[in-house]
C-alpha positions as CSV (number, residue, x, y, z in Angstrom):
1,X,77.3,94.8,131.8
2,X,80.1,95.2,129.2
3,X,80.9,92.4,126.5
4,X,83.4,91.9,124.2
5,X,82.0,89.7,121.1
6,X,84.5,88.4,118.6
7,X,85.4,85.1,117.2
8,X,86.8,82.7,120.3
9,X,90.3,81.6,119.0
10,X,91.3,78.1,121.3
11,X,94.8,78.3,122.2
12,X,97.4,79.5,125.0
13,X,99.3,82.6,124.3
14,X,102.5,83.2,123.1
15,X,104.1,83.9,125.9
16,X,102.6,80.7,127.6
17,X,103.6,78.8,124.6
18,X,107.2,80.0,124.5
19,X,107.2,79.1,128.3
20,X,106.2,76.2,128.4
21,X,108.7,74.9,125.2
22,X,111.6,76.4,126.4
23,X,110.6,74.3,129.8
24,X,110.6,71.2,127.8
25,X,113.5,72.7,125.6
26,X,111.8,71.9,122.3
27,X,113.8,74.0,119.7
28,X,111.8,72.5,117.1
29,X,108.6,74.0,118.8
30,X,110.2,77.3,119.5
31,X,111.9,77.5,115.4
32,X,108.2,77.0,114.1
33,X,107.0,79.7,116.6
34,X,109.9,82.2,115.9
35,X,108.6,81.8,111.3
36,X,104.7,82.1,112.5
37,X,105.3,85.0,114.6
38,X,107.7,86.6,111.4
39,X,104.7,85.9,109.6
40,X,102.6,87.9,112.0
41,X,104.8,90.8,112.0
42,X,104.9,91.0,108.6
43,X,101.3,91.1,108.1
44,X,100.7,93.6,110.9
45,X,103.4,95.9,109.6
46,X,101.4,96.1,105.9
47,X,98.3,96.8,107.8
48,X,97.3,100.1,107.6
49,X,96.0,99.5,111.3
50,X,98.0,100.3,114.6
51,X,97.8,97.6,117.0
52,X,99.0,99.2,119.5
53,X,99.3,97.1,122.4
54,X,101.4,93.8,120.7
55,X,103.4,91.5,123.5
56,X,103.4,87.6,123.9
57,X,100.5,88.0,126.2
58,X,98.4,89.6,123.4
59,X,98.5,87.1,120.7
60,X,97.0,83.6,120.4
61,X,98.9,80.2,119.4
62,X,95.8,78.7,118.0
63,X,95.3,75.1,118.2
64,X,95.6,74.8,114.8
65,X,98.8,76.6,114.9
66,X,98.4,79.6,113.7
67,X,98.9,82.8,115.6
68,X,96.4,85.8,116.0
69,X,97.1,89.5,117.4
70,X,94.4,90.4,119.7
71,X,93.8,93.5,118.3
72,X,93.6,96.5,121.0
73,X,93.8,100.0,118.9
74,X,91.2,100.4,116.6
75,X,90.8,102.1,113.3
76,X,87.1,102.1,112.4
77,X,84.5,102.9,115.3
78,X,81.0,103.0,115.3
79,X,79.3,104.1,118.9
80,X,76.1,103.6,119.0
81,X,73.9,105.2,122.3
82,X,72.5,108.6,123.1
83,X,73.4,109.1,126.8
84,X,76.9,108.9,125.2
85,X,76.4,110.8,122.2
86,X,75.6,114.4,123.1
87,X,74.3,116.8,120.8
88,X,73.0,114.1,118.3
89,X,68.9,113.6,117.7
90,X,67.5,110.7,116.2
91,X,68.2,111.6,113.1
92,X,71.9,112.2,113.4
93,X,71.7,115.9,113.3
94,X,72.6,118.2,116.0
95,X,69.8,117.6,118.6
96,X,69.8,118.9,122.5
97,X,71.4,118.7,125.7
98,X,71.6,115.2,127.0
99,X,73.9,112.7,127.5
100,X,76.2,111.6,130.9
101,X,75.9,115.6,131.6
102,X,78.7,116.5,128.8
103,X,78.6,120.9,129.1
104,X,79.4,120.5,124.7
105,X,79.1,117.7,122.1
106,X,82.9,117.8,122.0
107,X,82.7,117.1,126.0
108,X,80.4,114.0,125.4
109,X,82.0,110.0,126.1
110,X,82.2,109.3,122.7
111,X,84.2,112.8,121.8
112,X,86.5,111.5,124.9
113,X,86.8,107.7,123.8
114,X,87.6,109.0,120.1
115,X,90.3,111.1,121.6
116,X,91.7,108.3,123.4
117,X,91.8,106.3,120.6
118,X,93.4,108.6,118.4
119,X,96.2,109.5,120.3
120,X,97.0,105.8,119.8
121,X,96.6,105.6,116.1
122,X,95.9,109.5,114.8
123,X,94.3,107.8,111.7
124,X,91.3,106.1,113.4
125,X,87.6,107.1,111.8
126,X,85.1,107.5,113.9
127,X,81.1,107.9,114.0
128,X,78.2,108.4,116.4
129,X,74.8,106.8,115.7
130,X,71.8,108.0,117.7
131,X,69.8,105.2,118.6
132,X,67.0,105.7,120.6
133,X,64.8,105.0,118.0
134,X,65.5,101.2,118.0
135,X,65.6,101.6,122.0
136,X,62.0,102.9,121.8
137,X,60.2,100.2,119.2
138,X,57.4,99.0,120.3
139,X,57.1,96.0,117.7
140,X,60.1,93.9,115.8
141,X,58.7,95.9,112.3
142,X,60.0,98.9,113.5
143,X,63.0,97.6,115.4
144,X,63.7,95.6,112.4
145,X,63.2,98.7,110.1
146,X,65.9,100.9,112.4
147,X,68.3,98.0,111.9
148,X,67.6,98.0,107.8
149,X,68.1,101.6,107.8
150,X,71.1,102.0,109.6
151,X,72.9,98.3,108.3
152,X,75.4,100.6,106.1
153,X,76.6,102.3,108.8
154,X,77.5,99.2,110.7
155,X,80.2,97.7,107.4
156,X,83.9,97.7,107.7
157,X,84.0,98.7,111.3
158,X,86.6,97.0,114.0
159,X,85.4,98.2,117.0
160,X,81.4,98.6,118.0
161,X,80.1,100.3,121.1
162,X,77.0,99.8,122.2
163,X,75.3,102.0,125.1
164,X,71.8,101.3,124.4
165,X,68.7,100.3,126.4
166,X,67.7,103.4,128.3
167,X,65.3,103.9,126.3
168,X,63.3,100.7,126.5
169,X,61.4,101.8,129.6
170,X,58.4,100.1,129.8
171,X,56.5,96.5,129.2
172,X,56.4,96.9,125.3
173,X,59.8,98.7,124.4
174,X,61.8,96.3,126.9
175,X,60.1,92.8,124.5
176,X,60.9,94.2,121.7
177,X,64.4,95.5,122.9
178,X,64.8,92.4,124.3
179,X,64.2,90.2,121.2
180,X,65.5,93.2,118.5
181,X,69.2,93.1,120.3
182,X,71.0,89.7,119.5
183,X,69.3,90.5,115.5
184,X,71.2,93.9,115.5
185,X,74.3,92.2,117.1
186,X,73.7,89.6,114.1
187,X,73.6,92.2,111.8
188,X,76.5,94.3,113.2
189,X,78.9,91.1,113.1
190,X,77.4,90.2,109.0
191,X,78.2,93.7,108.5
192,X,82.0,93.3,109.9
193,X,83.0,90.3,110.9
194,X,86.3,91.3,113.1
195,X,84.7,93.6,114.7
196,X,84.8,94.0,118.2
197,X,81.4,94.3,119.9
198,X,81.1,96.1,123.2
């Protein structure tokens, strides 16, 4: 199943909010929206990060008032799997055929998801990390230990793809799995707090 983890923001979108105050026609409400959303667009235009989907329906009047673009174009990615990654071992290298039956490493879902993404913002990074290693711990030491070594790798990142669990195939692997994911999640989100986690 696919999740998207970020910070929950409470609050209508602007286009619901803009409704629903030009229903009641409360220029006062729609003059404070019209400076926060000037705000907005000034901050997203010195970003040096596309958006790349902005409308009312993709921005947040928080309850507090403020407004948030729900970003959709990222600019740092970390994907993090090995049926998704072909051509990478677990150390990162280049390692053998496997993954989703890609015929090259360029072929593989993460080549074609990094494609994607740049052809929406060309300036997007981009990295694979192998991971069957913490997939295939069989006690939270080593699980722990993959999550130490690799906690670098997880910093300044807005988007985070996980495809993992494959690995964990039997009694021991699938406890440990089980009890080692929500501590990288943790880790990933101390690492970079906007991120997206799917």
């Amino acid at each position: 199943v696919d999740t998207v983890l970020g910070d929950w923001i409470e609050g209508s979108t602007l286009h619901e909010t803009v409704a629903q105050a030009a229903a009641l026609r409360d220029r006062e409400s729609l003059q404070i929206l019209v400076r926060l959303f000037d705000r907005l667009a000034l901050a997203l235009v010195t970003d040096d990060r596309a958006h790349g989907d902005l409308k009312p329906e993709n921005i947040i009047v928080g309850d507090d008032g403020t407004l948030h673009a729900i970003p959709h174009t990222p600019s740092n990615v970390l994907m993090l799997g090995n049926s998704i990654t072909l051509g990478l071992d677990t150390n990162n290298g280049h390692g053998g055929a496997f993954g989703l039956c890609a015929s090259t490493p360029d072929n593989d879902w993460c080549n074609q998801a990094i494609k994607a993404i740049r052809a929406k913002n060309p300036r997007a990074k981009a990295d694979k990390l192998h991971c069957a290693a913490f997939e295939q711990a069989e006690s939270a030491d080593a699980s722990d230990k993959w999550i130490e070594d690799n906690k670098a790798r997880f910093a300044g990142r807005d988007l985070i793809v996980l495809q993992i669990g494959d690995n964990a195939n039997n009694a021991t692997r699938r406890t440990v799995f089980a009890a080692g994911l929500p501590r990288l999640v943790r880790a990933m989100r101390a690492a970079s707090p906007g991120a997206r986690i799917i």
